[in-house]
C-alpha positions in Angstrom: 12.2 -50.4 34.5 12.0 -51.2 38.0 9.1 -53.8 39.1 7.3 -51.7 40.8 5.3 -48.3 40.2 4.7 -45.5 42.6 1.3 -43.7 43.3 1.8 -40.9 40.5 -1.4 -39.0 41.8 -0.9 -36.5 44.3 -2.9 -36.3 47.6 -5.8 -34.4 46.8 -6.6 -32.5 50.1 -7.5 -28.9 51.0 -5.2 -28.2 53.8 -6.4 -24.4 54.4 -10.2 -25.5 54.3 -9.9 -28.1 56.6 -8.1 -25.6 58.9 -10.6 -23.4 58.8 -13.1 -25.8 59.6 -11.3 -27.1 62.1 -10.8 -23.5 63.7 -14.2 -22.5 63.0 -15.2 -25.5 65.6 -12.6 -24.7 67.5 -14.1 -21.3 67.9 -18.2 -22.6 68.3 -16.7 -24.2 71.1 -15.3 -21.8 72.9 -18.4 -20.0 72.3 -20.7 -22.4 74.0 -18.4 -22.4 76.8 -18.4 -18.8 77.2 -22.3 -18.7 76.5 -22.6 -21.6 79.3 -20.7 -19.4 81.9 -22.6 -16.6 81.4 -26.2 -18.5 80.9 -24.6 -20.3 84.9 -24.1 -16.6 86.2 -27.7 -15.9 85.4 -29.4 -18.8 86.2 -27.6 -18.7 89.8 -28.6 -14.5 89.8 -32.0 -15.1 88.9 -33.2 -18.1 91.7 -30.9 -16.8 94.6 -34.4 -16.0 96.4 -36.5 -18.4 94.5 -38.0 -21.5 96.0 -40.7 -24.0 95.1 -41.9 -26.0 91.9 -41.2 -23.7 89.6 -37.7 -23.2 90.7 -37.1 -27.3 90.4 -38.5 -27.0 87.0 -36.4 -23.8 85.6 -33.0 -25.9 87.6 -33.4 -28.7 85.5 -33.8 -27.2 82.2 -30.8 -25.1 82.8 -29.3 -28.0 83.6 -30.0 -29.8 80.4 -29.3 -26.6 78.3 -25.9 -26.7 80.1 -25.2 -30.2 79.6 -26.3 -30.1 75.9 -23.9 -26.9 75.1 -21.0 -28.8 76.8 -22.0 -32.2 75.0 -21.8 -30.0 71.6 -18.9 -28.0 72.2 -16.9 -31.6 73.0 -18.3 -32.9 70.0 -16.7 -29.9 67.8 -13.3 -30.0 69.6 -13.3 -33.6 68.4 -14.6 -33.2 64.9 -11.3 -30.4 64.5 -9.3 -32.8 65.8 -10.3 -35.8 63.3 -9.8 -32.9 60.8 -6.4 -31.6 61.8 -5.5 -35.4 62.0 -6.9 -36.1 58.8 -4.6 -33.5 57.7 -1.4 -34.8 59.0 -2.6 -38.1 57.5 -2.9 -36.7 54.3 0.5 -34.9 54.6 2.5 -38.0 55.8 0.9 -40.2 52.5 1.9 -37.0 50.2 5.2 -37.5 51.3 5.4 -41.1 50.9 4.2 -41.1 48.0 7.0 -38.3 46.8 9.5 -40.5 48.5 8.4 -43.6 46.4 8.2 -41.6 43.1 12.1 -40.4 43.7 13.3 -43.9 44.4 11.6 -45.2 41.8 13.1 -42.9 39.4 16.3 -43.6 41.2 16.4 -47.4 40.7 14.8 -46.4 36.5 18.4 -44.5 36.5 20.4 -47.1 37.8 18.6 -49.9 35.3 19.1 -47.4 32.5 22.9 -46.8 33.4 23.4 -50.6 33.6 22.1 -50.6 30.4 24.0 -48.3 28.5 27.1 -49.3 30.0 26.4 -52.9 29.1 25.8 -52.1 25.1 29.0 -50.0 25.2 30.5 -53.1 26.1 
């Protein structure tokens, strides 16, 4: 028996539900960009003619809305990324691990071969 032993458990990961995750961010993403155009349109609609303190007060809280929806749809783009990453992570180690299991069963083979040749002898 070979000297070694493989990792006999298989990767447990859910492939499709961590795609859909990742696409569901993916697509609240895209939706706070397209929400932020349009929200920009209307702002720049609504205070072509309007002036004073008012105006300085709406500006910056448009501002930080806009800056928060682009902070959040950055943050979900990474989060699918780390999550399709995870994935491939998961993938590569399920395939080492299938790799090692076959070599090791391989070299058992081989050991057991010797074996039998050796007490026919």
């Amino acid at each position: 028996m070979p000297n070694w032993q493989p990792n006999w458990q298989d990767v447990r990961w859910d492939f499709a539900a961590a795609e859909r995750a990742a696409s569901e961010l993916d697509r609240a993403a895209d939706q706070l960009d397209r929400t932020s155009a349009v929200r920009r349109q209307a702002s720049e609609r609504a205070t072509a003619q309007w002036f004073g303190v008012y105006r300085a007060q709406f500006d910056v809280l448009v501002a930080g809305t806009l800056s928060t929806a682009h902070f959040l749809a950055g943050a979900f783009r990474d989060a699918a990324l780390r999550i399709r990453r995870a994935s491939v992570q998961a993938w590569d180690e399920q395939q080492r691990r299938i790799a090692d299991r076959n070599r090791w069963r391989a070299e058992k083979a081989k050991e057991d071969a010797a074996a039998a040749a050796k007490a026919h002898h």
